[in-house]
N, C-alpha and C positions, 0 to 999 in steps of 0.2 A: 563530588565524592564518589569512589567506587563504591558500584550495586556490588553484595557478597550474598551469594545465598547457598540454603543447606539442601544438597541432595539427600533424596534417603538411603539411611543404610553409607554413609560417605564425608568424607572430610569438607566444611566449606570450596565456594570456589567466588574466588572475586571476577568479574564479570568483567571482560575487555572495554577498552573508551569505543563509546560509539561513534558512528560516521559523523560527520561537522550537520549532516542536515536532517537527524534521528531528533524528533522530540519528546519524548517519552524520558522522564526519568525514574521509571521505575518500571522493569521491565517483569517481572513476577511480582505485582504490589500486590500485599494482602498473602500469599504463600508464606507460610512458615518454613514448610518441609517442601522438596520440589522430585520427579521421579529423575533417576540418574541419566536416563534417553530424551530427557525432554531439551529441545534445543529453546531457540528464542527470535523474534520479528524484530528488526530497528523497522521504526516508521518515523517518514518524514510527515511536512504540513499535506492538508488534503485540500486539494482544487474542487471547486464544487461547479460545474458548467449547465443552469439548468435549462430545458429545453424547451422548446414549444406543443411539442407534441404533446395533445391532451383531447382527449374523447369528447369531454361535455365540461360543462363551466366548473362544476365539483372536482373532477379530474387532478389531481395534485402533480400530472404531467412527469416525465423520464428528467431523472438530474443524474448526469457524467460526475462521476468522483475519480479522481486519480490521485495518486501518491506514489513515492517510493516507498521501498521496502526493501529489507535483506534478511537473510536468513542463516541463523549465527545455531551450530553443530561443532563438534559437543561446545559445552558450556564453555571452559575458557578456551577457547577458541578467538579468530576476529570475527568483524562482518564478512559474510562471505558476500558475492557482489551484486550490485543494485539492478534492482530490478523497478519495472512502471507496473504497477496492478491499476486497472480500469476495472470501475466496478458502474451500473447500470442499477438505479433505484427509485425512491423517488423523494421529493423533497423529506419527508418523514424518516425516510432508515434508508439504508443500501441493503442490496439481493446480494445473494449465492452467486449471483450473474456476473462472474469477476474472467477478468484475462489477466493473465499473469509474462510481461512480456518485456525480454529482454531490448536492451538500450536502442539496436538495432531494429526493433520489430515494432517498438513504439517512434521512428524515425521513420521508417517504412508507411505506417499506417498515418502518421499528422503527413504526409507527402501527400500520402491518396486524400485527403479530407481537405489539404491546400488547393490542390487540383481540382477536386470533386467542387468547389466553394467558389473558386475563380469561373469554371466553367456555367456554375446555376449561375451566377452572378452578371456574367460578360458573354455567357454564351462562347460554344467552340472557339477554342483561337485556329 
């Protein structure tokens, strides 16, 4: 069912279908009223990659989160287009510590991490 919601000061606005891999169904839950500049996030599922790095046995250690995302101006508008945010946390929450990076630059970067992995792994080829 379409999201409809009330800008303020403004006539409803029903809210475009989201991308097929957006899970969020409710993308203002809980706003009654919403400000007329305010655009909106599809997010997809989030990968959780956690890592070994860890100081001392307490250490709750770095965990990789990534997802897609898009970012949808003005409100009825569509998805504008997908982006990979990597965000850096730790098992408990994710940080501020986010990259926000298009299709290309997250294809760029799993290349160097293939590489980078093949190489600790098998040493130089």
């Amino acid at each position: 069912m379409p999201e409809v919601v009330q800008p303020r000061g403004g006539e409803p606005v029903t809210l475009r279908p989201c991308p097929p891999w957006c899970t969020l169904d409710e993308h203002f839950a809980g706003q009654d009223v919403i400000d007329t500049d305010d655009g909106y996030h599809h997010y997809g599922p989030e990968i959780e990659v956690p890592t070994a790095d860890r100081m001392s046995a307490d250490d709750p250690g770095t965990v990789v989160r990534v997802t897609l995302k898009s970012w949808t101006h003005p409100l009825d508008a569509g998805p504008g287009p997908a982006r990979v945010e990597l965000n850096l946390g730790t098992a408990e929450k994710g940080t501020d510590m986010c990259a926000d990076l298009t299709p290309a630059e997250a294809e760029d970067i799993a290349r160097a991490l293939l590489d980078l992995a093949a190489t600790a792994r098998h040493g130089p080829a």
